[in-house]
VOGU-3710 file (C-alpha; in Angstrom, 3 decimals, decimal comma):
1> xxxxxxxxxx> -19,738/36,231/-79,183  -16,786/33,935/-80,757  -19,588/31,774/-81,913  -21,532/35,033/-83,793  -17,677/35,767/-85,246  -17,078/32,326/-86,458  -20,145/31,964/-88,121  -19,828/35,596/-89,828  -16,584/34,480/-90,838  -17,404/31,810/-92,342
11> xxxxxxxxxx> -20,020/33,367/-95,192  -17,994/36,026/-95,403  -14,868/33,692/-96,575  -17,823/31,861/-98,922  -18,739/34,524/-100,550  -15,749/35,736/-101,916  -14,752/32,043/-103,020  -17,729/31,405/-105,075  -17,627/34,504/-106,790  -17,277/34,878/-110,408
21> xxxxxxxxxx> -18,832/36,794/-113,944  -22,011/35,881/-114,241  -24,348/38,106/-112,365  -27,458/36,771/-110,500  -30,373/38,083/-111,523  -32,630/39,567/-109,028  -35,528/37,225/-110,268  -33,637/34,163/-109,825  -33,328/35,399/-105,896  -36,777/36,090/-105,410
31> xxxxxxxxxx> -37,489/32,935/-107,105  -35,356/31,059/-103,965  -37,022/33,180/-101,451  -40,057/31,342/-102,190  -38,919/27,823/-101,689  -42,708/26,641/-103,031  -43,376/27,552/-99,769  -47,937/29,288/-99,146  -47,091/32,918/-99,598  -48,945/36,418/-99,877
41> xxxxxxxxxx> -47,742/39,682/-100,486  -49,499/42,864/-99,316  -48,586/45,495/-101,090  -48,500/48,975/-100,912  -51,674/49,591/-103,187  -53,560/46,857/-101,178  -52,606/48,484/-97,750  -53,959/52,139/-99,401  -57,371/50,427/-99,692  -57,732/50,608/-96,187
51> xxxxxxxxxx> -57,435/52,667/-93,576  -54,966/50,545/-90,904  -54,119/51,817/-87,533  -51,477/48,481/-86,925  -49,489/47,084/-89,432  -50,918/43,412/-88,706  -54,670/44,881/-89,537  -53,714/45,074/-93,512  -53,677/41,071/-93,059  -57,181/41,127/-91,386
61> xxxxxxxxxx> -58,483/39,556/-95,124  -55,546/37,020/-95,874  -56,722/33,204/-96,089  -55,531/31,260/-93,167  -54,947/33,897/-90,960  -57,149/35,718/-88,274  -56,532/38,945/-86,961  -57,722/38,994/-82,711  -58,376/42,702/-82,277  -59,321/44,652/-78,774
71> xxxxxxxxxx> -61,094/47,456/-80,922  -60,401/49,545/-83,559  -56,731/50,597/-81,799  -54,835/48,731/-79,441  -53,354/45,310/-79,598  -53,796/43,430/-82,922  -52,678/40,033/-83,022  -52,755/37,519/-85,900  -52,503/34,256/-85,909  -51,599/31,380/-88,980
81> xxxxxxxxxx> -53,210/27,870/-89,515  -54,110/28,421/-85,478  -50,955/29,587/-84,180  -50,790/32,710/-82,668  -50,767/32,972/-79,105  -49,608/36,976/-79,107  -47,468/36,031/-81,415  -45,786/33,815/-79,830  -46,182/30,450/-82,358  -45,044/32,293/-85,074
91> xxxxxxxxxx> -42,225/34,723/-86,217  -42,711/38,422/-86,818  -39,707/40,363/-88,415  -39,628/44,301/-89,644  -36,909/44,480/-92,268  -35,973/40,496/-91,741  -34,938/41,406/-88,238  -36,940/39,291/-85,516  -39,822/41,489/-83,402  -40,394/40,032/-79,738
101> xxxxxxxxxx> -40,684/40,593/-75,837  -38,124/38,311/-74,936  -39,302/37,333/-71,441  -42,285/36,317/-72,484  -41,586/35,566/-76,315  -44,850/37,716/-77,563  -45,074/39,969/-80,223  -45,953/43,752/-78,787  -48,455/43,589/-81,747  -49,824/47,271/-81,017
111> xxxxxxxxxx> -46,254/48,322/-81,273  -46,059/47,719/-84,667  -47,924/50,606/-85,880  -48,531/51,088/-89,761  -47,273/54,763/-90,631  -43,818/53,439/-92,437  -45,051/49,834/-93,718  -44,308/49,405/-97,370  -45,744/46,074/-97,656  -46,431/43,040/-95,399
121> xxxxxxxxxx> -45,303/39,387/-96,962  -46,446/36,165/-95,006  -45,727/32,349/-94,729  -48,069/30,285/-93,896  -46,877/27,279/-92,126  -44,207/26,035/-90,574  -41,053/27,932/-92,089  -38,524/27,345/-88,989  -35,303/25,891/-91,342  -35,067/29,560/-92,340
131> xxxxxxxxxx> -35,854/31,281/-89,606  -35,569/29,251/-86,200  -37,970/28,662/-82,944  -41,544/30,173/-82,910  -42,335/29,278/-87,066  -45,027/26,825/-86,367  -47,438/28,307/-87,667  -46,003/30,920/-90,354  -43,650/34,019/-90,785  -44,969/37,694/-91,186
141> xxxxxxxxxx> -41,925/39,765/-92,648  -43,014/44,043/-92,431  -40,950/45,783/-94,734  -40,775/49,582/-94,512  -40,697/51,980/-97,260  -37,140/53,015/-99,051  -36,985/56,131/-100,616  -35,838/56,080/-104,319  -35,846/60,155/-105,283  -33,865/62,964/-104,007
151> xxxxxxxxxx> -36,460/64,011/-101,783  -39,910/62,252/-101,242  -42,509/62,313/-98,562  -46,387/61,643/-97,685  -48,302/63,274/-94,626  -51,784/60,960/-93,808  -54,157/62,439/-91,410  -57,206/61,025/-89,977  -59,960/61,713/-87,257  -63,201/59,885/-86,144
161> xxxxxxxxxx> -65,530/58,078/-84,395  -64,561/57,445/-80,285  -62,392/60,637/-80,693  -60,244/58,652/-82,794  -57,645/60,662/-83,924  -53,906/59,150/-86,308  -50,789/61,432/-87,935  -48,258/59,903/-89,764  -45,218/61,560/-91,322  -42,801/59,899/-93,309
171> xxxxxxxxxx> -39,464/62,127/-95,107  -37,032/60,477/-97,434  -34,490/60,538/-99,867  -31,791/59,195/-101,761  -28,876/61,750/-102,597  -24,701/60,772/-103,433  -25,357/57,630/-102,629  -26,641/58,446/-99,332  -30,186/57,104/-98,311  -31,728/58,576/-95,255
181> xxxxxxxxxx> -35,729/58,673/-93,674  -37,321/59,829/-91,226  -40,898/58,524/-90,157  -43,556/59,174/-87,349  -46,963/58,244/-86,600  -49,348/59,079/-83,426  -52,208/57,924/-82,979  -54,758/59,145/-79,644  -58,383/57,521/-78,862  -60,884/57,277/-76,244
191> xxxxxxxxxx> -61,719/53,143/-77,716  -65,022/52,368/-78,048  -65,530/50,896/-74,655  -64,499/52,339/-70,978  -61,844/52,520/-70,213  -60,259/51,575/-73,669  -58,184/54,771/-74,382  -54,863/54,535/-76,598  -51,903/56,793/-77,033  -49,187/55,958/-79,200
201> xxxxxxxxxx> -45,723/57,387/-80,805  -43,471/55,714/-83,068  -40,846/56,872/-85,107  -38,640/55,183/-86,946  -35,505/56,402/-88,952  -33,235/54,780/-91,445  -29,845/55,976/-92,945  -27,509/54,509/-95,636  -25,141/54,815/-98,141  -25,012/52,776/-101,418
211> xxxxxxxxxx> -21,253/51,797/-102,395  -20,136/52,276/-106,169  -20,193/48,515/-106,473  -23,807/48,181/-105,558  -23,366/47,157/-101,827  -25,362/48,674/-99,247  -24,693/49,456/-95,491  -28,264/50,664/-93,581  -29,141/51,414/-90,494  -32,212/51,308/-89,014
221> xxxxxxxxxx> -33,821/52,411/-85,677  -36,976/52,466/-84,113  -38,945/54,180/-81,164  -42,311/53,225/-79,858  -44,139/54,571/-76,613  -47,545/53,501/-76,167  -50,194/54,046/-73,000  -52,973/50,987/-73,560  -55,600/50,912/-70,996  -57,797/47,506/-71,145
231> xxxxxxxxxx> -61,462/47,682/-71,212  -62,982/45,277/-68,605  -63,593/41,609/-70,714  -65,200/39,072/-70,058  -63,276/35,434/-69,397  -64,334/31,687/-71,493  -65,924/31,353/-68,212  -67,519/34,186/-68,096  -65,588/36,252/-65,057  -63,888/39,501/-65,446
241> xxxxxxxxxx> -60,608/40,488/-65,375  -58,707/43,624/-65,591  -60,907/45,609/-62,869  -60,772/49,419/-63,127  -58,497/51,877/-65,131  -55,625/49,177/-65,827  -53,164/50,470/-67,782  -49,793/48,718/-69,814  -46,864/51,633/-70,403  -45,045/49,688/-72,974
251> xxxxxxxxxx> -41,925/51,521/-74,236  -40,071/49,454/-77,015  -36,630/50,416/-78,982  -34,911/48,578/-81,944  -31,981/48,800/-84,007  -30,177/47,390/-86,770  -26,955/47,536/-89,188  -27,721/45,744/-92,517  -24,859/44,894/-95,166  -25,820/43,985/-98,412
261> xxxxxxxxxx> -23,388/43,184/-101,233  -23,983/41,367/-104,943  -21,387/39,374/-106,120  -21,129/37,684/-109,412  -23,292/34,584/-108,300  -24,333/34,845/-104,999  -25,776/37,617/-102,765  -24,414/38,293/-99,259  -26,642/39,974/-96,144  -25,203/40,530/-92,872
271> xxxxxxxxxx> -26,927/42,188/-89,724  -26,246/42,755/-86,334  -29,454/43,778/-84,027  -30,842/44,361/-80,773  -34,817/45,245/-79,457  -34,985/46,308/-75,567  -38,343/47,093/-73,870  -39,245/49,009/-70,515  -42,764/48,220/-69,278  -45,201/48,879/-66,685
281> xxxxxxxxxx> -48,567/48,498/-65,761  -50,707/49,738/-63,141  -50,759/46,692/-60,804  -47,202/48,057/-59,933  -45,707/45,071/-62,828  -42,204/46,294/-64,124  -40,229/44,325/-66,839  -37,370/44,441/-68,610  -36,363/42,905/-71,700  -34,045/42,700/-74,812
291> xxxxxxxxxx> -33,077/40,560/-77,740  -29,479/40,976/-79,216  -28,231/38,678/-82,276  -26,772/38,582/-85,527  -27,835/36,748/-88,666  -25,811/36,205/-91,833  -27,079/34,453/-95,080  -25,513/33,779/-98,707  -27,527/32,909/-101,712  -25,525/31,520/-104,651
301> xxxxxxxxxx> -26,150/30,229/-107,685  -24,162/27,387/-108,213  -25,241/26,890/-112,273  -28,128/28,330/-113,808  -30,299/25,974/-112,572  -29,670/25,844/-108,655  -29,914/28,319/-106,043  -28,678/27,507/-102,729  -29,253/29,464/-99,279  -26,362/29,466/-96,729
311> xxxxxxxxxx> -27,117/30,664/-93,064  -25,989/31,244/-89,747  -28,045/32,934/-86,957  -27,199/33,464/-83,624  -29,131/35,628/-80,039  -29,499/36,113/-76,923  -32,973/36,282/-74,880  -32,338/38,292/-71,322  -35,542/39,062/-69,243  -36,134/40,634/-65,834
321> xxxxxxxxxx> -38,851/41,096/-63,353  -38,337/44,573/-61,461  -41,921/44,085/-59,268  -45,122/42,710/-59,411  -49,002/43,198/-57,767  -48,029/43,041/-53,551  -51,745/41,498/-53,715  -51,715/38,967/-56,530  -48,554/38,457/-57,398  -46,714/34,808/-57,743
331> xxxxxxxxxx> -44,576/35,673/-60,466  -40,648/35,258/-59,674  -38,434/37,834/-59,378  -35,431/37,764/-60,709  -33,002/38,048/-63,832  -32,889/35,227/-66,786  -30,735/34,868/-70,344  -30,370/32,294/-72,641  -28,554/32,093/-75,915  -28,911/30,302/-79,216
341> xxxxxxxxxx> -27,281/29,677/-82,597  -27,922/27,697/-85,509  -26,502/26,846/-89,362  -29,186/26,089/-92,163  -28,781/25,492/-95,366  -31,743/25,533/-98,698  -31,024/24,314/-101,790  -33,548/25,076/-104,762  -32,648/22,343/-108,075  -34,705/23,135/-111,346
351> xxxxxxxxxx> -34,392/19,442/-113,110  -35,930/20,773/-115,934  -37,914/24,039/-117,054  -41,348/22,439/-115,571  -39,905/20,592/-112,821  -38,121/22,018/-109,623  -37,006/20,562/-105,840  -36,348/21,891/-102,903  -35,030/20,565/-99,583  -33,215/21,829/-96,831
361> xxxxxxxxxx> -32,373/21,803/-92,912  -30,919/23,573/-89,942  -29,639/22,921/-86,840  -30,168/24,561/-83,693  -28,742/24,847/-80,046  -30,383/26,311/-77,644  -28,932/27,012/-74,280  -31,234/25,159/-72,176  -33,627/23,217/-74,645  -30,532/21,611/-76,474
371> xxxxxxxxxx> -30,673/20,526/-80,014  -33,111/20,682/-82,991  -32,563/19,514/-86,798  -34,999/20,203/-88,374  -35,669/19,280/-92,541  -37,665/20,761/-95,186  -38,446/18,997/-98,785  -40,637/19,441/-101,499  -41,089/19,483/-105,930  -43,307/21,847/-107,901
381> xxxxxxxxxx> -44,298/20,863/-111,314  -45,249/23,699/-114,123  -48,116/21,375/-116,117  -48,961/24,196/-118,386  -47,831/27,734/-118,735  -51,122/28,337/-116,435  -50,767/25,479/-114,404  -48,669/25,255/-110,969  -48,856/22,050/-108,959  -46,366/22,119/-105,865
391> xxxxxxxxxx> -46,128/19,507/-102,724  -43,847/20,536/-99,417  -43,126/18,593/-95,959  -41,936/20,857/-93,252  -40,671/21,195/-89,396  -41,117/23,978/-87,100  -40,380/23,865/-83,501  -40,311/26,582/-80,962  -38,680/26,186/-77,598  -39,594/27,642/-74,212
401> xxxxxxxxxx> -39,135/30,902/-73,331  -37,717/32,408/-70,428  -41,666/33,018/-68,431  -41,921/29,215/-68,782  -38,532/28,256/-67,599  -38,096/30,713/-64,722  -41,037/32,985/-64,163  -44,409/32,210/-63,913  -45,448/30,011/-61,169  -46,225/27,218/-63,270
411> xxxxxxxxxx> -42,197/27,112/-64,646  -40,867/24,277/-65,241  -36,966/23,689/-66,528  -37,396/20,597/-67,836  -39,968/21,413/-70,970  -39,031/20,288/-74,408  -39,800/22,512/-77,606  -42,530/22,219/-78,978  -42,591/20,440/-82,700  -44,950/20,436/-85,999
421> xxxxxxxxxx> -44,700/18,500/-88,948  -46,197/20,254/-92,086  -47,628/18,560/-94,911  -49,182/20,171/-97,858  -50,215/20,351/-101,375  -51,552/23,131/-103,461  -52,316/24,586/-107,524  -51,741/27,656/-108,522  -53,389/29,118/-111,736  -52,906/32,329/-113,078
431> xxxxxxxxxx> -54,285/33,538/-116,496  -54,669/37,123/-118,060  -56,237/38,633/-115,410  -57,358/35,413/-113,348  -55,623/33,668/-110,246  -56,912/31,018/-108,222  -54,606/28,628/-105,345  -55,709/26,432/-103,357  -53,897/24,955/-101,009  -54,582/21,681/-98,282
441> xxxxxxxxxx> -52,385/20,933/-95,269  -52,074/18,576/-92,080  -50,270/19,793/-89,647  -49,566/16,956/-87,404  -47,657/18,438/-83,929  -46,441/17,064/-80,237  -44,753/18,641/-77,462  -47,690/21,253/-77,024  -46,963/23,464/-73,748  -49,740/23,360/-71,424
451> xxxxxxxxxx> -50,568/23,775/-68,508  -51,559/20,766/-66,482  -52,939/20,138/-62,601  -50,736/18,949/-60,136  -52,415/16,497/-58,458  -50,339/16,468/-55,255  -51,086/19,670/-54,752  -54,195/21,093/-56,293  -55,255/23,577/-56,877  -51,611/24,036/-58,502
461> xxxxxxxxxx> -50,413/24,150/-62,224  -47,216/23,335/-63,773  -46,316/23,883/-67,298  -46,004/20,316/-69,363  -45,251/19,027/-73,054  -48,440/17,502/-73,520  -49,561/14,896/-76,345  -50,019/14,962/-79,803  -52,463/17,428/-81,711  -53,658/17,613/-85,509
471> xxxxxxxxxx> -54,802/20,735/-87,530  -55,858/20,466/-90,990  -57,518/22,466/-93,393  -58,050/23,985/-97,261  -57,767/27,467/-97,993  -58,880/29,158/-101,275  -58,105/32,362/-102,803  -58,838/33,588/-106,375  -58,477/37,278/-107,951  -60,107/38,718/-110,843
481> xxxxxxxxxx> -59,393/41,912/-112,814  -63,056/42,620/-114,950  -61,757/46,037/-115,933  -59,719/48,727/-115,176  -62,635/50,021/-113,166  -63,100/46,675/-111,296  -61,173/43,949/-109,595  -62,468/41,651/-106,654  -60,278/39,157/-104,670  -61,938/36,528/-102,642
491> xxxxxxxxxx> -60,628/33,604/-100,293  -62,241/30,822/-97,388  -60,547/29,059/-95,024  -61,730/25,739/-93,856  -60,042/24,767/-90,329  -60,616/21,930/-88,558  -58,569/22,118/-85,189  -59,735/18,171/-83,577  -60,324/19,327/-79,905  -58,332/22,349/-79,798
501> xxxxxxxxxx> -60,918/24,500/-80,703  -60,363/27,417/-78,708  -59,934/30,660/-80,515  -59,576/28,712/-83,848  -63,092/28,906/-85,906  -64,030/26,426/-88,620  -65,125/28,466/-91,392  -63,841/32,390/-92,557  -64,926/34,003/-95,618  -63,028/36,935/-97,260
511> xxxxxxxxxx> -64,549/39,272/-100,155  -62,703/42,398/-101,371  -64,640/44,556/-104,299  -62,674/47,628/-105,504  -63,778/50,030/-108,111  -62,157/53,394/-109,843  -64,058/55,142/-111,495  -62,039/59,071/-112,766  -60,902/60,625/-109,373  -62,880/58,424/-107,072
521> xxxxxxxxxx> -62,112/54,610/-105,711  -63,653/52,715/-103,564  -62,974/49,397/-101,776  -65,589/47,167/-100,136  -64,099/44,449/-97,600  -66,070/41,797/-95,754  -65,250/39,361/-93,367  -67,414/36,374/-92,126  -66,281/33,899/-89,252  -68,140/31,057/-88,189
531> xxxxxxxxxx> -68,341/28,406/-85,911  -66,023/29,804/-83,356  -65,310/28,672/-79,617  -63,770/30,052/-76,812  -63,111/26,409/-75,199  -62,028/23,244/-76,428  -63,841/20,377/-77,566  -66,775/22,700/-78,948  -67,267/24,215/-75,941  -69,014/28,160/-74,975
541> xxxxxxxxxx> -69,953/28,757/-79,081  -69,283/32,605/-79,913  -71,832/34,297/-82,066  -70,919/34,067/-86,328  -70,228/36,796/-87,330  -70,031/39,042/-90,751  -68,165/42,770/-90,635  -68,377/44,824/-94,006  -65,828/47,920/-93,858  -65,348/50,349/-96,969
551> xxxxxxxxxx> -63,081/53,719/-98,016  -64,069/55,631/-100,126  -61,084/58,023/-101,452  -61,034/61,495/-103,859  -58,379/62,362/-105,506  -58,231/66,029/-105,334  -55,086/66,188/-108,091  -52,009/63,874/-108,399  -50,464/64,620/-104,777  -54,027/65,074/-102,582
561> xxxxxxxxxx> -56,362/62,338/-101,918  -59,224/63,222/-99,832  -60,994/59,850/-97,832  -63,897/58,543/-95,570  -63,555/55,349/-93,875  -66,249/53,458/-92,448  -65,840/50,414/-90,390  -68,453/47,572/-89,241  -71,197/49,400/-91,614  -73,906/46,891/-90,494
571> xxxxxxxxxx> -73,129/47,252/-86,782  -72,627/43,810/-85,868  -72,548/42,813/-82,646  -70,025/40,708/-81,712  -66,894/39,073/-80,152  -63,350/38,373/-80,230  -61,302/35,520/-78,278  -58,208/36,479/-77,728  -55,289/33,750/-77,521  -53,470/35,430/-74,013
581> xxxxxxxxxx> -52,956/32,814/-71,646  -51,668/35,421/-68,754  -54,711/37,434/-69,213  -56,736/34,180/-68,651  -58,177/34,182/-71,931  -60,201/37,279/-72,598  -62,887/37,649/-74,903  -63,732/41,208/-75,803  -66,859/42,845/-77,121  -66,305/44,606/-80,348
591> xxxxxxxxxx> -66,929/48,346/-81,496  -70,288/48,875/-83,778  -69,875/51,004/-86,409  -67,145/53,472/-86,974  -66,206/56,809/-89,263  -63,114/58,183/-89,779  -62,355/61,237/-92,195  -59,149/61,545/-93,833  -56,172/63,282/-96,291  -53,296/61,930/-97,519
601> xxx> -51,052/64,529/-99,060  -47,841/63,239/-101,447  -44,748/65,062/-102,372
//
C-alpha cells in the first residue's frame, strides 16, 4: 500500500507543478489517447442496430476480431489478431477499470451484459505500455452511459425464440451538480440446445458530483448474478465433456471511485478499485476471487505541440480454491496473492502540422514474474488533407496467473511472461462521406505458455514457455454514406497464424447495410468465416461458414420504437471453437435461426 501512496503522490505533486493558463482542449486529449495506435469505436447508434444480449456481441462485425459464442446467451468471448483465450491475452476494462477472474485471469465475458453500455472502443494489438500484462493482443474499453439532463431514462424489452426473454432499465440524471444512475438488465432463456438455459441479473449504479471548477468525483458499482448451464459439446477430438445438467453459479461485484480534475495544461484521473467473485458449479467446484488496485495518470501538454502521458498503476491478484469434483479433481487447494506495480510514460511530438511521433515505455514488477520494460514507438504522416499514413512497433507481455503458478496440476513457478513484438503499418482515408484503413501487422511473439508432456512421467503435463510463434495479417475496413437513407460499412480480415491454427481462421468477411426510410430502419449484418481449425497445423477443418442477422425497428413517435430481430436468417449450420483450455477445448454447435420481438421506450 506505501507503494500505491507513493505513486499517487507523486502525479498528484505533478499536476499541480505543471499547471498554468492555457487550457487543454479536449481534442488535443483525445488526440493522445490514440497514440496512432488500430482503433474502433462502437457507438451508441451502431450498438442500436442490433439487438445484443452481451456487451462483447456489438463487436461480433469489427475487423480483426472474432466473437466465440455458446448460443445466442451465455458466454461471449472475443478475441484480437488471435488472442483471446477467455479473455485472458487481452485486457477488458468497463469505465478504464480492469474486468477479470483473478485466479484464473479470464474475463467472465457473460458477465458483462449490455443493458448500460454506451459505447465499446477497442485496440487492436499489443497496447501493454498503457495498460500492463494481458495486452497482447488488444484492449476492449466498455464505457457506460452518463446522464446529461435532469432526469433521463430508456426501458428495452424483448422476447423470442428458445423462450428467450431480456429487460433492461436504466434511470439517470444530472441535478446541482450531482450525477446519479441507476441501471438493470435480466435476461432468462431455455438456449437453443439442452441443457443450455441462462439466467442473469445485473445492475449497476453510479453517483457523482461535479465540483464548480470542473472536477469530478464518481462512483461506480456493479452487481452481476448469473446461473449458466453448458450444453453437452463436442471436444477437437471429438469426445464430450460437460455430461448432464452442469451448471456455473457465477456471482461477480465491482466497484470504483474515479477523480477527475482539468488543470490549465494537463488532465489528472485517479481511481481506486476492487472486483470480487463467488462461484460454483455443480461438480461441487467453489472459488473465490478478487482484484484490488489503483491507477493514476496525468496528461499534459507541455507546448502546443506535445502531449505527454504520465502513469502509475498498481494491484493485487488473490485467488482461492474452497473444493473441487471428489471424483475428478487434481486441482490444489489452497489460497494464492500476488501483487504488481508499474510507471509508464507516452509522449506524443507533432514536428510539424503533417508530421507526428510517438514513443513511450513502462516498467513493471511483478511479484513473482519480476521485471518487464517494455517500449512503444511510432510516426504518422498527414500526405494530404485525405491522406493518413502511420507506422508503430509495440510490446505486450502478460505474465502468469495464479492457476498456472499454484493451481492446476500442470503449475509450474518457474514460467516467464509471455512477450509479443508488434509491428505494423496502415492508411487511413477519409473523404466526404468515404473512409477506408487498411492496416498490415507481424506480430512476432516467444514465451508462449503451453502445456508440454513430461516425459518422466507420462501421461503427465506441466505448464512451459515454449518457442517462438508468428501471426501476421491485413485487415480492411471502408464506410460509405450514399444518402441519408443509406450507409454500408464493410471490412476482411486476412490471418495467417503459421501452425497455431487452432481457433484462429484465415479469412472473415464483414458487411453491414443500413437503411431509413420515414419511421422505419433497418440494418442487415453478415458475417462469413473461413478456413477455420480446431487443431494446429491445419488440423480437424470446421465447416465455412456465412450468418446474415437483421432488425428491423418502427418508430412509433420520438420516445417509442417498436422492433423485430432476426438472427441466422439462412439457418446455417454450424460451429464455434472455443479458446478454453480447462474445458479441453470445446466446440459448440450453433443455434439456427432466431426471432425476437421488441420495444424500446425513451424518456
Amino acid at each position: 500500500m506505501k507503494k500505491v501512496l507513493l505513486m499517487l503522490s507523486f502525479l498528484l505533486v505533478n499536476a499541480t507543478v505543471f499547471a498554468d493558463d492555457v487550457t487543454l482542449s479536449l481534442e488535443k486529449l483525445y488526440e493522445q489517447q490514440d497514440t496512432i495506435t488500430t482503433t474502433q469505436e462502437i457507438t451508441s447508434q451502431d450498438i442500436e442496430k442490433v439487438n445484443p444480449a452481451q456487451a462483447m456481441e456489438v463487436l461480433k462485425n469489427v475487423p480483426g476480431v472474432l466473437v466465440q459464442k455458446t448460443g445466442d446467451t451465455g458466454r461471449t468471448d472475443p478475441s484480437i489478431r488471435g488472442f483471446g483465450d477467455n479473455c485472458r491475452r487481452i485486457i477488458v476494462l468497463i469505465d478504464g477499470k480492469p474486468e477479470f477472474m483473478s485466479l484464473f485471469g479470464c474475463g467472465v465475458s457473460h458477465s458483462m451484459l449490455a443493458g448500460n453500455v454506451d459505447r465499446v472502443e477497442i485496440t487492436k494489438g499489443p497496447d501493454s505500455v498503457l495498460y500492463g500484462s494481458g495486452a497482447l493482443g488488444g484492449v476492449i474499453n466498455i464505457i457506460t452511459k452518463t446522464p446529461t439532463k435532469p432526469l433521463e431514462g430508456s426501458i428495452d424489452v424483448s422476447f423470442g425464440s428458445f423462450n428467450t426473454q431480456n429487460g433492461k432499465i436504466y434511470v439517470g440524471g444530472l441535478q446541482n451538480n450531482v450525477l446519479y444512475e441507476v441501471a438493470a438488465n435480466k435476461i432468462t432463456s431455455d438456449g437453443h440446445l439442452e441443457n443450455s438455459q441462462y439466467n442473469a441479473t445485473d445492475v449497476y449504479e453510479k453517483l457523482g458530483y461535479i465540483f464548480r471548477d470542473g472536477s469530478t468525483l464518481i462512483f461506480e458499482a456493479k452487481q452481476f448474478q448469473g446461473l449458466k448451464h453448458e450444453p453437452e459439446a463436442r471436444t477437437k477430438d471429438g469426445g464430450k465433456i460437460y455430461g448432464n445438467n452442469y451448471w456455473e453459479d457465477y456471482h461477480r461485484n465491482s466497484y470504483q471511485l474515479k477523480f477527475d480534475k482539468f488543470f490549465s495544461r494537463g488532465h489528472l484521473t485517479v481511481r481506486g478499485y476492487r472486483n470480487d467473485g463467488d462461484h460454483k458449479f455443480s461438480n461441487n467446484w467453489h472459488s473465490k476471487d478478487s482484484l484490488t488496485g489503483a491507477m493514476a495518470n496525468y496528461d499534459w501538454e507541455i507546448v502546443d505541440s506535445n502531449l505527454l502521458k504520465l502513469g502509475a498503476d498498481y494491484k493485487q491478484q488473490e485467488g482461492e480454491l474452497l473444493s473441487q469434483d471428489p471424483i475428478k479433481g487434481k486441482m490444489n487447494i489452497g489460497k494464492w496473492k500476488l501483487y504488481e506495480y508499474a510507471f509508464y510514460a507516452l509522449d506524443k511530438h507533432n514536428f510539424t502540422d503533417n508530421f507526428a511521433a510517438v514513443a513511450g515505455a513502462r516498467y513493471n514488477k511483478n511479484e513473482i514474474s519480476g521485471e518487464q520494460f517494455v517500449p512503444r514507438a511510432g510516426l504518422e504522416y498527414q500526405l494530404t488533407e485525405s491522406l493518413l499514413f502511420k507506422g508503430l512497433y509495440s510490446r505486450g507481455f502478460r505474465s502468469p496467473y495464479l492457476n498456472e503458478l499454484y493451481l492446476v496440476p500442470a503449475k509450474n513457478e518457474n514460467l516467464k511472461p509471455e512477450t509479443v513484438d508488434s509491428y505494423e503499418i496502415g492508411a487511413d482515408f477519409k473523404k466526404d462521406d468515404f473512409v477506408f484503413n487498411v492496416t498490415g501487422f507481424v506480430m512476432k511473439g516467444d514465451n508462449l505458455i503451453e502445456k508440454v508432456e513430461n516425459k518422466i512421467k507420462p501421461p503427465m503435463y506441466t505448464l512451459q514457455n515454449t518457442g517462438d510463434y508468428e501471426f501476421k495479417g491485413v485487415e480492411l475496413y471502408l464506410s460509405y454514406i450514399f444518402s441519408k437513407f443509406m450507409d454500408a460499412q464493410a471490412g476482411y480480415t486476412y490471418f495467417d497464424a503459421g501452425d497455431h491454427t487452432q481457433g484462429r481462421p484465415r479469412d472473415k468477411v464483414d458487411l453491414n447495410v443500413n437503411f431509413n426510410i420515414s419511421k422505419w430502419s433497418l440494418s442487415l449484418n453478415s458475417m462469413y468465416v473461413g478456413n477455420y481449425y480446431s487443431q494446429d497445423k491445419k488440423q480437424e477443418r470446421l465447416n465455412d461458414f456465412a450468418v446474415v442477422s437483421a432488425k428491423l425497428s418502427f418508430a412509433v413517435n420520438d420516445n417509442i420504437k417498436l422492433f423485430v430481430d432476426g438472427e441466422n436468417l439462412t439457418n446455417q449450420e454450424y460451429e464455434i471453437f472455443l479458446d478454453r483450455d480447462a474445458d479441453n477445448y470445446p466446440i459448440t454447435k450453433m443455434p439456427g435461426t432466431a426471432v425476437y420481438f421488441g420495444t424500446q421506450i425513451k424518456f
